[in-house]
C-alpha positions, -999 to 999 in steps of 0.1 A, spaced: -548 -311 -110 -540 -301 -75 -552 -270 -63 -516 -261 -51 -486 -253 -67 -454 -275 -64 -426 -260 -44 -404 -248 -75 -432 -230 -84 -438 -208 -61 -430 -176 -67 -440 -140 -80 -463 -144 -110 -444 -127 -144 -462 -93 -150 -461 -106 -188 -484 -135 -178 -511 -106 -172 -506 -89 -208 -504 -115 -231 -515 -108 -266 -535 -129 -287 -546 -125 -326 -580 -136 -333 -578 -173 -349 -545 -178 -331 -548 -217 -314 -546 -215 -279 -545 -243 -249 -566 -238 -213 -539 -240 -187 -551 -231 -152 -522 -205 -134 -530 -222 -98 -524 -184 -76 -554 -171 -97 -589 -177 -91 -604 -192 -121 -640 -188 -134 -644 -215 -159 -652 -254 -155 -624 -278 -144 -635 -303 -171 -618 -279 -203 -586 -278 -185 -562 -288 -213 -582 -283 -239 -574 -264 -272 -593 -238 -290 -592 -206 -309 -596 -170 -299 -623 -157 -315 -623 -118 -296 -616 -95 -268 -639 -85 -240 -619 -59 -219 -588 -76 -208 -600 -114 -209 -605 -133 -246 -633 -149 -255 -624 -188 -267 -642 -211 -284 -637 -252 -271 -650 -278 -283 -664 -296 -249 -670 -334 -264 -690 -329 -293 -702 -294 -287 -684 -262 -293 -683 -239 -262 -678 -201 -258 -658 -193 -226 -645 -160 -214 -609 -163 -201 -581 -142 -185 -550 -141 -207 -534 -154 -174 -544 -189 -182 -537 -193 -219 -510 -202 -242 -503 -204 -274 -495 -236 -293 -482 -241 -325 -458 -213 -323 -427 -232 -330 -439 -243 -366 -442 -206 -373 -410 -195 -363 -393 -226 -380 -405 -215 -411 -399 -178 -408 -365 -182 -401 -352 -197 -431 -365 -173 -451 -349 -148 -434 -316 -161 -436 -320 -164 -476 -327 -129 -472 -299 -120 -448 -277 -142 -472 -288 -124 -506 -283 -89 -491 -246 -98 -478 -237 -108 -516 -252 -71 -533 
């Protein structure tokens, strides 16, 4: 967890990084983005939670930190989502019974 960024990198940050949308009860991960100054402890770093609201344009997260669950405030900046391939795996099936059904009428 260096506090520099490896020379691949580098780079102009996505403007989508900035306006990521999250649904409340969506499962997220911490992930530091290293060009942006970060105001939440080093020791949740990797750790999973779930948006639980919006203040402004930063979520409020809740992580359990050991044995204790934790409220942080965090810029969209430095989460992402997990578990969104499971989602999409099963929503695309059904749309190509759909698709498929539609074709035959």
């Amino acid at each position: 967890m260096g506090k520099r960024k490896t020379f691949r990198e580098r780079g102009k940050l996505k403007l989508s990084n900035y306006f990521k949308r999250f649904n409340e009860g969506e499962d997220i991960c911490v992930i530091r983005e290293k060009s942006v100054k970060c105001a939440f402890p080093k020791r949740i770093l990797g750790r999973s939670g779930k948006v639980i609201g919006k203040r402004g344009e930063y979520y409020i997260v809740r992580v359990n930190d050991l044995n204790k669950e934790k409220v942080f405030i965090i810029h969209p900046i430095h989460l992402k989502i997990i578990g969104q391939k499971k989602i999409v795996e099963e929503i695309k099936p059904k749309a190509i019974k759909k698709a498929k059904k539609e074709s035959k009428k």
